[in-house]
N, C-alpha and C positions, 0 to 999 in steps of 0.2 A: 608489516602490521602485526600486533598481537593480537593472539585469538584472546574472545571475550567470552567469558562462559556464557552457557548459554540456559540454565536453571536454577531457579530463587531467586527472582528478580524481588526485589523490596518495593519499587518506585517506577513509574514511567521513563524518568531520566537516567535511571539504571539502565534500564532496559531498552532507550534508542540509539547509545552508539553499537549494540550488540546489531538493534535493528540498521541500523546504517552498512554495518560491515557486511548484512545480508545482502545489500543492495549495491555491492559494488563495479556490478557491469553496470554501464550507460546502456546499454538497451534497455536490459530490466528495469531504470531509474526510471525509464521514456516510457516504458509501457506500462508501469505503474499511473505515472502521470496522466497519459491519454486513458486508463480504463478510469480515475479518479473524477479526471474532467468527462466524462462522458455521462459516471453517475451524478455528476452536481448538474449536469443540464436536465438529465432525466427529473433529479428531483424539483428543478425547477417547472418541467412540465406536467408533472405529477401534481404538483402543490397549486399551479395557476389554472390547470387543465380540471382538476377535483376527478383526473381517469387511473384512479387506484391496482385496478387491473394490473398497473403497468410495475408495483412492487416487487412482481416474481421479476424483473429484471436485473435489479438492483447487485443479486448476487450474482447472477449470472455474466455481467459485465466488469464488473469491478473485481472480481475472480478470475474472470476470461482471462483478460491481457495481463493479469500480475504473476498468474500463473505460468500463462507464456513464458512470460522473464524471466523463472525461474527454472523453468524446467530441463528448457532449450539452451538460455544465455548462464546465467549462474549456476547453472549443474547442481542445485541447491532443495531444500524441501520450505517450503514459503514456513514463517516464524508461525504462521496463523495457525498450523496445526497445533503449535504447542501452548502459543500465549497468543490466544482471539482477540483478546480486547484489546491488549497492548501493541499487535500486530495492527488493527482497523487504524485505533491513533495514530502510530507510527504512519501507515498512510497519510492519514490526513495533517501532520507535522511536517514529514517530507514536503509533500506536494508543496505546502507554506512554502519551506525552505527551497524549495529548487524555484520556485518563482521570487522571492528575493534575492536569492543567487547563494547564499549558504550553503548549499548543496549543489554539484555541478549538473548538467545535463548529459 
């Protein structure tokens, strides 16, 4: 695979197959996935519960296990440090794709 650079991204779509190639262990993929869905239930108990308190979680979880992935399986430093916002999407793009199968597991 060729390396995709990795600064002056223009666009989102520039900048997720770079995100993708970050993501090339299957674990990391799986533990991205489980800390994504974990915060989409949280939000969902947060939003129907109206227990705000539980906000400070949000990064705590959805960083927990992505970091894992990356630290342990990808030997990698997460994209978030360098491109935040573009890194959070890319999350929430993947997760899309690996649950329609665009992305493997």
């Amino acid at each position: 695979m060729t390396a995709i650079k990795q600064e002056g991204f223009q666009s989102f779509a520039e900048f997720y197959p770079y995100y993708l190639q970050e993501h090339s262990h299957a674990v990391c993929r799986r533990l991205h996935f489980v800390g994504t869905s974990c915060v989409l239930l949280l939000l969902g108990y947060v939003l129907t519960s109206q227990n705000f308190v539980w906000l400070w979680a949000f990064p705590v979880i959805g960083y927990g296990f992505a970091w894992v992935g990356h630290f342990f399986f990808e030997k990698n430093r997460p994209a978030t440090f360098k491109h935040p916002f573009y890194s959070l999407a890319g999350d929430f793009v993947m997760y899309k794709d690996m649950i329609i199968g665009r992305v493997s597991w």
